[in-house]
C-alpha positions as CSV (number, residue, x, y, z in Angstrom):
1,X,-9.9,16.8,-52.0
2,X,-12.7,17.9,-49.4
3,X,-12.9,14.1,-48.6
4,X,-8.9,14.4,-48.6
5,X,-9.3,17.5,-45.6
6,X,-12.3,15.5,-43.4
7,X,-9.8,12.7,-43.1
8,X,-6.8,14.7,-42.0
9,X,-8.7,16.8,-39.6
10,X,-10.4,14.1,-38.3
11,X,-7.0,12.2,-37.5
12,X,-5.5,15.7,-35.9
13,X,-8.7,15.5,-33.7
14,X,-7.9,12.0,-32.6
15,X,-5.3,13.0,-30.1
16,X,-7.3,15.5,-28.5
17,X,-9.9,13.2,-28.0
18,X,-7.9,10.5,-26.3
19,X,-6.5,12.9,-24.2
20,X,-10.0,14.1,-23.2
21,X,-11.1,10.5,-22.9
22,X,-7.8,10.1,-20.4
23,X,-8.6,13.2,-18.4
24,X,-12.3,11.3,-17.9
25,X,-11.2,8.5,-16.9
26,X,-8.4,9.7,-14.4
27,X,-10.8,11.8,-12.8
28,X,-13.6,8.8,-12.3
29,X,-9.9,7.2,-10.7
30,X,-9.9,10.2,-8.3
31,X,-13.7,10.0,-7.7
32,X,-13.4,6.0,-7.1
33,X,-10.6,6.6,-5.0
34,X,-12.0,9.1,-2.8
35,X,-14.7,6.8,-2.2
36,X,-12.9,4.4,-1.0
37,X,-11.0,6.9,1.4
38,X,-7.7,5.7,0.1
39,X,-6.2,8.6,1.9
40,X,-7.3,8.3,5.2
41,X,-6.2,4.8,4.5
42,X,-2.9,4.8,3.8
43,X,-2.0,8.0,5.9
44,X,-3.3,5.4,8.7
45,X,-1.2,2.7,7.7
46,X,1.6,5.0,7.9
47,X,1.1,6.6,11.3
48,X,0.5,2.5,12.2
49,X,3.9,2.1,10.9
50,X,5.6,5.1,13.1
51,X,3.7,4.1,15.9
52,X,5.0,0.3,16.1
53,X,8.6,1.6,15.0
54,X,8.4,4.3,18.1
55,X,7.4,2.1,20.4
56,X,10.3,-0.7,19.3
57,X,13.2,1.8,19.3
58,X,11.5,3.1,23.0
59,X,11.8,-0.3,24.2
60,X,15.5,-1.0,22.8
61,X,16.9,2.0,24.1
62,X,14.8,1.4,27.5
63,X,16.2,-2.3,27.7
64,X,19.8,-0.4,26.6
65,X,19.7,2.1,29.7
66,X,19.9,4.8,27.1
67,X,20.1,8.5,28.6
68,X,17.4,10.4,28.5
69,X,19.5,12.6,26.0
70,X,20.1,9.9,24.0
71,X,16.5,8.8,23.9
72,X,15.7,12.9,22.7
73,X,18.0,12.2,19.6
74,X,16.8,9.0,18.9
75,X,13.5,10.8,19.1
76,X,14.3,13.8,16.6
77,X,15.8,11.4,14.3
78,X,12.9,9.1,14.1
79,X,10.4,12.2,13.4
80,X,12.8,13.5,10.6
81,X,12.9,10.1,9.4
82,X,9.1,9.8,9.3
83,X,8.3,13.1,7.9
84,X,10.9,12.4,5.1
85,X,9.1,8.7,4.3
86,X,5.7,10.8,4.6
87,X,6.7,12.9,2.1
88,X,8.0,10.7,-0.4
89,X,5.2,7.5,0.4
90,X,2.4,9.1,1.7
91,X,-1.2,10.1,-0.2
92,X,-0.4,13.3,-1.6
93,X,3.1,12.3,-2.9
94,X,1.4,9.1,-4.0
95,X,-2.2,10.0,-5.1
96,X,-0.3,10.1,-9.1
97,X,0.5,7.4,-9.3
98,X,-2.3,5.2,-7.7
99,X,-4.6,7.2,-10.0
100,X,-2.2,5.7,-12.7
101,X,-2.4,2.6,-11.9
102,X,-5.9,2.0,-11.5
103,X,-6.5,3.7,-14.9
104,X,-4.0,1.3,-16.9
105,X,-5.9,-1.4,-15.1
106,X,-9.7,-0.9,-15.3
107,X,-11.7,0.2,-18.1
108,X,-13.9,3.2,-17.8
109,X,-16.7,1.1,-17.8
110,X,-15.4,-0.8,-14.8
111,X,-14.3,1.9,-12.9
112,X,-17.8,3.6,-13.8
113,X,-19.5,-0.2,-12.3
114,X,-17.4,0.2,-9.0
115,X,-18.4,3.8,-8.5
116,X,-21.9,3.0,-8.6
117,X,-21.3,0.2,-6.1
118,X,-19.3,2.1,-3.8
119,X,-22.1,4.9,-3.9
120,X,-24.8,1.7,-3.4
121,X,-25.3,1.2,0.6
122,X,-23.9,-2.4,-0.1
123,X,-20.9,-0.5,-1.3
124,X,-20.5,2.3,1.5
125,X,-20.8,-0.4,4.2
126,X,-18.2,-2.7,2.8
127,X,-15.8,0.8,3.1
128,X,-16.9,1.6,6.2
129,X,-16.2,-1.8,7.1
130,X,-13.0,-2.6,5.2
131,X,-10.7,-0.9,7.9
132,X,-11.8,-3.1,10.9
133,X,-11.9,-6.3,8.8
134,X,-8.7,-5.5,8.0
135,X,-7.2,-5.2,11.7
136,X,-9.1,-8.2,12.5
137,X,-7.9,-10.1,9.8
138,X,-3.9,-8.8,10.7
139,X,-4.4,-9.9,14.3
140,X,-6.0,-13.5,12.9
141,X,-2.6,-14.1,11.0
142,X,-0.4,-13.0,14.1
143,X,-2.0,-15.6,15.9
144,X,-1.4,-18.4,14.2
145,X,1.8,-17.2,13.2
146,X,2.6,-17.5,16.6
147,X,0.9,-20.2,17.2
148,X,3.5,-21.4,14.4
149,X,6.4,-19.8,15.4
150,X,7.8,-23.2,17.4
151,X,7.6,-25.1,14.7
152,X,9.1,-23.1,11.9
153,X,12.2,-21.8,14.9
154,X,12.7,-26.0,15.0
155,X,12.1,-26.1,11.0
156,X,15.2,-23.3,10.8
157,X,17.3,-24.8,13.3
158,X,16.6,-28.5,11.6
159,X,17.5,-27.0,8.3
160,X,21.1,-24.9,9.8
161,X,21.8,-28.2,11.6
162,X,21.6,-30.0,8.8
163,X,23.0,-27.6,6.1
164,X,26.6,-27.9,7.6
165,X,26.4,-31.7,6.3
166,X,25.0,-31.0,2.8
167,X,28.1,-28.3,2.2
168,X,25.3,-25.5,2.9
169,X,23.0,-26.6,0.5
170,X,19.5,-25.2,0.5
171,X,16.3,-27.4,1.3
172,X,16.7,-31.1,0.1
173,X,14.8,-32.2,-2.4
174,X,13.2,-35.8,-1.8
């Protein structure tokens, strides 16, 4: 009977400690993650985003002769539009569910290994560099995409041209 009562109150103590073992590892998520300043990251990536989107929508409604009422609205709207992404995409709306995902993908013990890189000077320089690998690798693919760009505007007009004689069939197959 007392081996009977150990048992039980060992399995009622089994949820507890999962949960505890959970809570541990989300918050080694959050310390990993803070690390890497994921949310200077993406806050950057988003204000990247707004910036480019601006600046198009400037130049449309510049090459449009829009009013310079007009170009006020278009203005508000694009701010209301941006704060309402912001608040649905950006860090704080989003910190749950990258801290999620990391968990269901790493084990403690490898989220515990990439903390201790991260805090290694190997590990703080590759963070502090990540951001302008990261541009320079963006502006390396823009280049020779438009170094491209001929070729695959002559690979789409080849393949309209020629879809109007295969009844609109996609790419043939040889």
């Amino acid at each position: 009977m007392k081996r009977l009562a150990v048992v039980l109150c060992l399995l009622l103590c089994l949820p507890l400690t999962a949960r505890a073992d959970d809570a541990t590892k989300r918050a080694k998520v959050e310390e990993m993650l803070d690390l890497l300043h994921l949310d200077r990251t993406l806050d950057q990536v988003m204000n990247l985003v707004k910036q480019e989107a601006i600046a198009a929508s400037n130049a449309k409604l510049n090459h449009a002769g829009a009013s310079a009422d007009q170009k006020a609205h278009a203005d508000a709207f694009q701010s209301q539009l941006f704060d309402f992404i912001q608040s649905n995409l950006g860090w704080k709306a989003m910190e749950p569910d990258y801290v999620k995902m990391y968990a269901d993908n790493f084990t403690e013990e490898e989220i515990d290994a990439m903390i201790t890189f991260y805090k290694s000077p190997a590990g703080a320089s590759m963070i502090a560099k990540t951001p302008e690998l990261t541009q320079q690798s963006t502006a390396l693919v823009q280049k020779k995409m438009l170094a491209l760009l001929p070729q695959i505007q002559k690979m789409i007009q080849d393949y309209a041209s020629n879809a109007g004689k295969h009844g609109g069939s996609s790419l043939n197959s040889n």
